[in-house]
Backbone bond lengths (Angstrom), bond angles and torsions (degrees), N, CA, C in turn:
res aa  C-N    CA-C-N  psi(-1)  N-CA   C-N-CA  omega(-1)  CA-C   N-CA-C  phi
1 X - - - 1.450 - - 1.522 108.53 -
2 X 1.230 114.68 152.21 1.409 123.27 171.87 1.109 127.58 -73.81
3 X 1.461 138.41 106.87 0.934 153.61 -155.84 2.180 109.61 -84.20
4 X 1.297 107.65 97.96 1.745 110.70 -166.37 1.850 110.05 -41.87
5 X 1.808 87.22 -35.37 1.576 83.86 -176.86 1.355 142.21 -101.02
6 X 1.354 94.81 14.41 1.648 109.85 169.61 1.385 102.15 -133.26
7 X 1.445 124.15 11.71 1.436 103.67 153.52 1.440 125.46 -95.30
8 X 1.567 116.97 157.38 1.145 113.31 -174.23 1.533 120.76 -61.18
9 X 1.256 126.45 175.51 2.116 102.34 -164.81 1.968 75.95 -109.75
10 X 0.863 118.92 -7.41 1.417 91.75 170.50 1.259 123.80 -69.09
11 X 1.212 104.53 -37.31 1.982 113.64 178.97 1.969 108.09 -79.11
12 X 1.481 99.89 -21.87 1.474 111.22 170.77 1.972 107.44 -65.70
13 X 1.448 102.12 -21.91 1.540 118.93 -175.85 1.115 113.08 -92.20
14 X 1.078 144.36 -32.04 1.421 169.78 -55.92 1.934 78.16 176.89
15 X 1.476 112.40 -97.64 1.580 140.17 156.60 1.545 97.12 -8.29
16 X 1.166 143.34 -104.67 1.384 148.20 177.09 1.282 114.21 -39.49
17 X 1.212 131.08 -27.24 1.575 124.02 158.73 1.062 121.91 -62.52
18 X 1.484 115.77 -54.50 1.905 127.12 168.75 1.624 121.14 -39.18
19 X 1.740 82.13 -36.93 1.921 100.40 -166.71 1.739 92.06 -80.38
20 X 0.611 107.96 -38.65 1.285 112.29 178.39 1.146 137.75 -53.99
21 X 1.585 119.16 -58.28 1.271 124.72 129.33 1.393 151.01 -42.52
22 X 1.469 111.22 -23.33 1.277 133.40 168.76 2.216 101.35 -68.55
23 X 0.936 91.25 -38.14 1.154 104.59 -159.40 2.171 90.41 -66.62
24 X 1.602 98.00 -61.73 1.496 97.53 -175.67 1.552 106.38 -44.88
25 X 1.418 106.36 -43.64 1.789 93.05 -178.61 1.437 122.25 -80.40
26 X 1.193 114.62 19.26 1.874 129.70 -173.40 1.801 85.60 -102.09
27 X 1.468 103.14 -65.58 1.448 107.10 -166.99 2.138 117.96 -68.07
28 X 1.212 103.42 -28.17 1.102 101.15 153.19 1.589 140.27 -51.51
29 X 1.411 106.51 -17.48 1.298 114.65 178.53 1.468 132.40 -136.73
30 X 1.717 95.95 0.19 1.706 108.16 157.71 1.305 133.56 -83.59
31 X 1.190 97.96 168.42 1.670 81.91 173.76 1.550 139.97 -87.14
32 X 1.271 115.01 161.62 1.605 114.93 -163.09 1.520 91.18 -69.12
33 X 1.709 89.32 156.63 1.122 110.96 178.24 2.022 127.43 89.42
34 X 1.440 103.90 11.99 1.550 89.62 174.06 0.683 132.19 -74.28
35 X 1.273 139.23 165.59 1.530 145.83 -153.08 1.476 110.31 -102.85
36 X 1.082 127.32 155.84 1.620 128.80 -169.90 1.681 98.24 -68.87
37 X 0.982 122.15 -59.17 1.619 133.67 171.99 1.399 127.47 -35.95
38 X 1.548 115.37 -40.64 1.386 131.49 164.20 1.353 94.07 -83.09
39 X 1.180 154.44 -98.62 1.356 145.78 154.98 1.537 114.21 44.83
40 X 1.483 88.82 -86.49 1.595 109.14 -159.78 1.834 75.34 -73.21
41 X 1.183 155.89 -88.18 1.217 139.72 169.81 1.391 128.37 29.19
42 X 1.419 100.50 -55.87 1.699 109.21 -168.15 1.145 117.91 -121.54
43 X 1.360 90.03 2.78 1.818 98.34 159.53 1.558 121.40 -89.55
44 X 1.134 113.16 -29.49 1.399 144.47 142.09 1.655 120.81 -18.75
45 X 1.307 77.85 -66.77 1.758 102.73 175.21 1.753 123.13 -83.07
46 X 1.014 115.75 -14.27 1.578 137.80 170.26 1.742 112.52 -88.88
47 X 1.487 103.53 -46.02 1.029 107.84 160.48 1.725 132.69 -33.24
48 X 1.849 94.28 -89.93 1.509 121.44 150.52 1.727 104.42 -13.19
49 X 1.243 93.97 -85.00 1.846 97.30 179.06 1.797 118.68 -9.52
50 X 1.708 85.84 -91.67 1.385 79.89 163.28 1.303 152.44 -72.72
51 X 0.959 135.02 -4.36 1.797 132.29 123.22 0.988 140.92 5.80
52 X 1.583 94.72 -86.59 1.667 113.10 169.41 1.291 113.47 -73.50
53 X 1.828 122.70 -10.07 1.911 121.76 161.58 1.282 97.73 -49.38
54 X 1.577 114.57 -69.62 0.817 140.24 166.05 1.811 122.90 -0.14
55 X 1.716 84.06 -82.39 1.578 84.91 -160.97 1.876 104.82 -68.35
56 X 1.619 105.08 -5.02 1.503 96.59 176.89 1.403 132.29 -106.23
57 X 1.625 84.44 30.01 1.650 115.82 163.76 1.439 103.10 87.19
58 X 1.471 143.81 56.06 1.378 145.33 173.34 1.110 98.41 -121.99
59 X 1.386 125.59 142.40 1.492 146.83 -123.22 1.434 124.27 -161.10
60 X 1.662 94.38 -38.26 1.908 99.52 149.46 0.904 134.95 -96.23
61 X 1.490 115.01 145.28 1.221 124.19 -158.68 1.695 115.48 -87.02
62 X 1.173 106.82 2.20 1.620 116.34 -171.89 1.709 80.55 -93.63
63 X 1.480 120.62 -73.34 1.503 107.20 -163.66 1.808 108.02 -70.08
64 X 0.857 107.06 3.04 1.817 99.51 166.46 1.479 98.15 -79.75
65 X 1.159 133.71 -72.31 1.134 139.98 -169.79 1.432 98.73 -26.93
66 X 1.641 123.39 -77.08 0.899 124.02 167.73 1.414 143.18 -16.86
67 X 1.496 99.86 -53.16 1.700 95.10 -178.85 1.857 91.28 -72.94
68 X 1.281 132.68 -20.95 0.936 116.12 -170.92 1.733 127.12 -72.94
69 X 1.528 106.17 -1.54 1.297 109.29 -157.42 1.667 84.70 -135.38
70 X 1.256 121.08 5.73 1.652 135.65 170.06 1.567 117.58 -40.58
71 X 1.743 126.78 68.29 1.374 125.93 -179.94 1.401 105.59 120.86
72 X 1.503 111.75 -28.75 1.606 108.05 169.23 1.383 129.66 -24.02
């Protein structure tokens, strides 16, 4: 796993952009109405995702996304 404090904050930027986007194409296609709790939940979990893509050396950003939105 990626460690917040010895990674560089660009790739920490990098991470929250992906999640981020992963996220618009999660919310684009769920349903209305989630709750902040489930929310903050699966952002959590999208997060995580890409990380550990990440920390096991994956580099595109199309299959990061992916594992991040993996069963959604």
């Amino acid at each position: 796993m990626i460690n917040r404090m010895t990674t560089p904050p660009r790739i920490m930027s990098e991470i929250r952009a992906l999640s981020d986007e992963a996220w618009a194409e999660f919310a684009a296609s769920a349903p209305e109405g989630i709750d902040y709790v489930a929310e903050a939940s699966l952002r959590g979990l999208m997060v995580a995702r890409i990380r550990r893509a990440v920390a096991r050396g994956e580099a595109d950003r199309g299959a990061l996304r992916e594992s991040a939105l993996n069963g959604l």
